[in-house]
N, C-alpha and C positions, 0 to 999 in steps of 0.2 A: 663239489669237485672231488674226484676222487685223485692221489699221487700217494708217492711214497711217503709225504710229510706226515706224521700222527698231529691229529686238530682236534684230539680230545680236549686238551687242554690251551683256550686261545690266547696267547701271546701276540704284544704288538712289537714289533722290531723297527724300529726310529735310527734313518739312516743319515749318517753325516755326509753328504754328498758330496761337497770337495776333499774331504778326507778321503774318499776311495777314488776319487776323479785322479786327483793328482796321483795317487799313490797307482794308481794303471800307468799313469802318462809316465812316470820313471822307471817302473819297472818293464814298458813296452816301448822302450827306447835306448836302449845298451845297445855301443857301439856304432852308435849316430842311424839306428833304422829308426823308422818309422812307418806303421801299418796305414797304409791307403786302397781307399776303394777304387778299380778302374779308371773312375771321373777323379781322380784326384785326391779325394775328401781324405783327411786324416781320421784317422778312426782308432789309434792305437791306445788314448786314452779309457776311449766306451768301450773298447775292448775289454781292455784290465778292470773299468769299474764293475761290467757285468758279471767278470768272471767271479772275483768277490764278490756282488751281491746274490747270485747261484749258488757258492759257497758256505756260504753265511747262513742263507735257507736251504740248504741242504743239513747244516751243523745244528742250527735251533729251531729249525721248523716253523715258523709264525705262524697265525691265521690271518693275520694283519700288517700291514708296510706301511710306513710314512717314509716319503726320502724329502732331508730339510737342504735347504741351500742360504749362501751367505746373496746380498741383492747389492752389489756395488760397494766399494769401501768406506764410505762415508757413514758412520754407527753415532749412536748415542755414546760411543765409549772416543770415539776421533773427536766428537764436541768439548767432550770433558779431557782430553790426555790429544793433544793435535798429533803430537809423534807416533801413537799408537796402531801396530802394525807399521807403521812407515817404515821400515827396514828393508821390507818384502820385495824382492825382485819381479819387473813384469815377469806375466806367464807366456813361456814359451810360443811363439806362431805358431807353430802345427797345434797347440792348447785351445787357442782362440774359438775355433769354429767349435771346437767339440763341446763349447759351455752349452750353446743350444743345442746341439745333436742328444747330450746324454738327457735330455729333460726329455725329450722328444721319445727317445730310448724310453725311459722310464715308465712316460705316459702309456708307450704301446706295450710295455709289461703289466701294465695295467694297474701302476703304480699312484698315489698323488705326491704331486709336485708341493712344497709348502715354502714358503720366503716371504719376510714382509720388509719392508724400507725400510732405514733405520736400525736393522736389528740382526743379527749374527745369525745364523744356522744352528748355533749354542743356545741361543735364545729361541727360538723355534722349539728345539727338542727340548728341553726344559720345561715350558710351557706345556706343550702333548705331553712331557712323562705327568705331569702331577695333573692332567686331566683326563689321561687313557687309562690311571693305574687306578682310578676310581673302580674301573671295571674289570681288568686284566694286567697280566705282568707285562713288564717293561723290558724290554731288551735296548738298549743303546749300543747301534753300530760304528766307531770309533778309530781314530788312531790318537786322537787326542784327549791326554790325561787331568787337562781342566773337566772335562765332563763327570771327573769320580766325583766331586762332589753333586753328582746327582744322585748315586746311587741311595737307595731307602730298599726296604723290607718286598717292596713291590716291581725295585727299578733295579735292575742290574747294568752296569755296563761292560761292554764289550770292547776290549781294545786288541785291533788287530795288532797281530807280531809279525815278524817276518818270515816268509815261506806260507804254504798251504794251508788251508786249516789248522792253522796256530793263531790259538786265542788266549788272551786271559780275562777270564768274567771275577769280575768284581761285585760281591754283595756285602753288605757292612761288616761282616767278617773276615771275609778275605783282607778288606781294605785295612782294617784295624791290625790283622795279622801280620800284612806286608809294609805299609807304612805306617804304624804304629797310631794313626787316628783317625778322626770318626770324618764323614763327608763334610761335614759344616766348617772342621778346623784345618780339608785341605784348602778352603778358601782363604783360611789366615796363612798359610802357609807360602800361597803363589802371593800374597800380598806380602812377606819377610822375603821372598830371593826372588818374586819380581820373573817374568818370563819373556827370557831370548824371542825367543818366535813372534812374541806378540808385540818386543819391543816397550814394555816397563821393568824399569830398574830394579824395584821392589827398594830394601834396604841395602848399600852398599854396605862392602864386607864380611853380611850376615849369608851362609851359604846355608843347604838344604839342611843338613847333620845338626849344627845350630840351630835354625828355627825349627824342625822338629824338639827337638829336646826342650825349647822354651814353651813349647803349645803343648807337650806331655804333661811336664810340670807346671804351667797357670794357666790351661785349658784354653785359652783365645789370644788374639794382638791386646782384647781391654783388660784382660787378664796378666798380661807384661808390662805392660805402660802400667798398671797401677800397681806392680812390684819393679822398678826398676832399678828402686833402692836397694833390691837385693843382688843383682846381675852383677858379675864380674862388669868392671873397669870401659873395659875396652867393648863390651859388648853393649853398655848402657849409653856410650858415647855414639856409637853407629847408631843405634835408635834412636836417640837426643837428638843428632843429625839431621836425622831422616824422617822424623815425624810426621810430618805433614806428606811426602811421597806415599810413606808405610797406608797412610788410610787412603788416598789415592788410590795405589795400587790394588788396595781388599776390593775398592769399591769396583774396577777396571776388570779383577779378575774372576766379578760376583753372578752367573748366571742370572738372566733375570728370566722370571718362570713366570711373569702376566703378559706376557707378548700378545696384541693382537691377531693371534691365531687361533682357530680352530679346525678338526675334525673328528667327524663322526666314525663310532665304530662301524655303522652301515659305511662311509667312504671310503676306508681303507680296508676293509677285508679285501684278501686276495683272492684272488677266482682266477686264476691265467687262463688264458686258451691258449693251446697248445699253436692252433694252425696258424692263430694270428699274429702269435711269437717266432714261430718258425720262417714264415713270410717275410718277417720283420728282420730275422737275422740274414735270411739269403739276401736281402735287399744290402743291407751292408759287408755283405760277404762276410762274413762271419760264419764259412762253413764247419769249425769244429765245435761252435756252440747249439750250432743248428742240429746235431747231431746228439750233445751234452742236452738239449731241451726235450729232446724225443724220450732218454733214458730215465731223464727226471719228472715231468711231468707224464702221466699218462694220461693216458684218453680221458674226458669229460664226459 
């Protein structure tokens, strides 16, 4: 395929796909509109999610695409923690139809779909990065900062920001730079303050500024528990507490990267055709991407 992308060098780009799903559906919903086709169909999610996934390869170029998806609430992590995620508000009605429309999307991008039961979209891309970086680098497409602890030498993540082409990539350096430690101790870290979103507590009272400073200085959670004798007062009594949640929690917020999944670097390269992307958008009315495909891809 020939385009504007440079495929000297192959990169796979591993996309979180309710992370850019939802994040369409909000930002293509201000002021109570909502984007529909003719027949009715909402479409203002797959809107936003393509616009960012066009974005994103136009920014890092891939040779290769994986888009992962979460398969029903019910996880190895709901078995072990019942509350976990239960916080979470139904998704929106106009949301509903677009879960199978954007796969659908995807597929006619010429994408693969990946999901297995029992297992997150986190557990999916975890899996593929430490089976795709065997052979090429990793790009992790993101809004979600549990995924830094994927990042290695091979795996960068990318976490969308807000607005346009605002990224921040994370490689073990950056990461080390900005939050002061390596990907394996942000795992002990969501296990000390515990995450809102996901709905585990971690340790009560212990917040981020705390647990970072305690995993700076004894390098892990086994690294505090077996100085606790040295912690201030108040902060040895919160982990005393909390003990048994604290490794909970590590375990709840621990990717797991043997998922059964795979693919092939032959499945995932990208080869778009342009006409049958084009076809694909005027079918959902999507005449300014229709227009955005012609500029980005060229001819075959």
């Amino acid at each position: 395929m020939k385009g504007e992308m440079d495929m000297s060098e192959p990169k796979v780009m591993l996309v979180d796909g309710m992370a850019l799903l939802f994040r369409g559906y909000y930002a293509n919903s201000y002021g109570g509109y909502i984007r529909k086709t003719k027949a009715g169909l909402p479409t203002n999610a797959v809107f936003g999610f393509v616009k960012y996934l066009l974005d994103a390869c136009r920014t890092f170029a891939p040779s290769h695409i994986v888009c992962c998806w979460d398969m029903g609430s019910k996880t190895f992590r709901t078995d072990k923690f019942e509350a976990y995620k239960g916080n979470r508000p139904e998704a929106p009605a106009e949301l509903i139809p677009q879960f199978d429309l954007v796969k659908d999307v995807v597929g006619g991008l010429g994408i693969p779909n990946v999901g297995v039961v029992g297992y997150e979209a986190d557990d999916c891309i975890g899996t593929l990065s430490k089976q795709l970086s065997r052979q090429m680098d990793v790009y992790v497409l993101t809004g979600d900062h549990d995924m830094l602890q994927l990042v290695d030498d091979r795996v960068k993540v990318v976490i969308m920001k807000k607005g346009p082409s605002n990224y921040a990539v994370y490689d073990p350096d950056k990461l080390r730079e900005e939050k002061q430690l390596s990907p394996k101790q942000f795992i002990d870290l969501k296990g000390l303050i515990g995450d809102a979103s996901d709905n585990y507590p971690g340790v009560k009272g212990i917040g981020e500024k705390t647990a970072t400073k305690l995993l700076v200085e004894y390098g892990s959670i086994d690294g505090i528990l077996e100085h606790l004798h040295l912690l201030p007062k108040g902060v040895r009594a919160k982990i005393e507490a909390d003990v048994e949640m604290l490794h909970l929690c590590r375990e709840l917020a621990t990717i797991h990267c043997e998922a059964p999944v795979a693919c092939s670097t032959d499945e995932c390269r990208w080869e778009p055709d342009r006409a049958k992307i084009a076809a694909l958008f005027e079918e959902l009315e999507f005449n300014s991407l229709v227009k955005e495909i012609g500029k980005f891809i060229t001819a075959s």
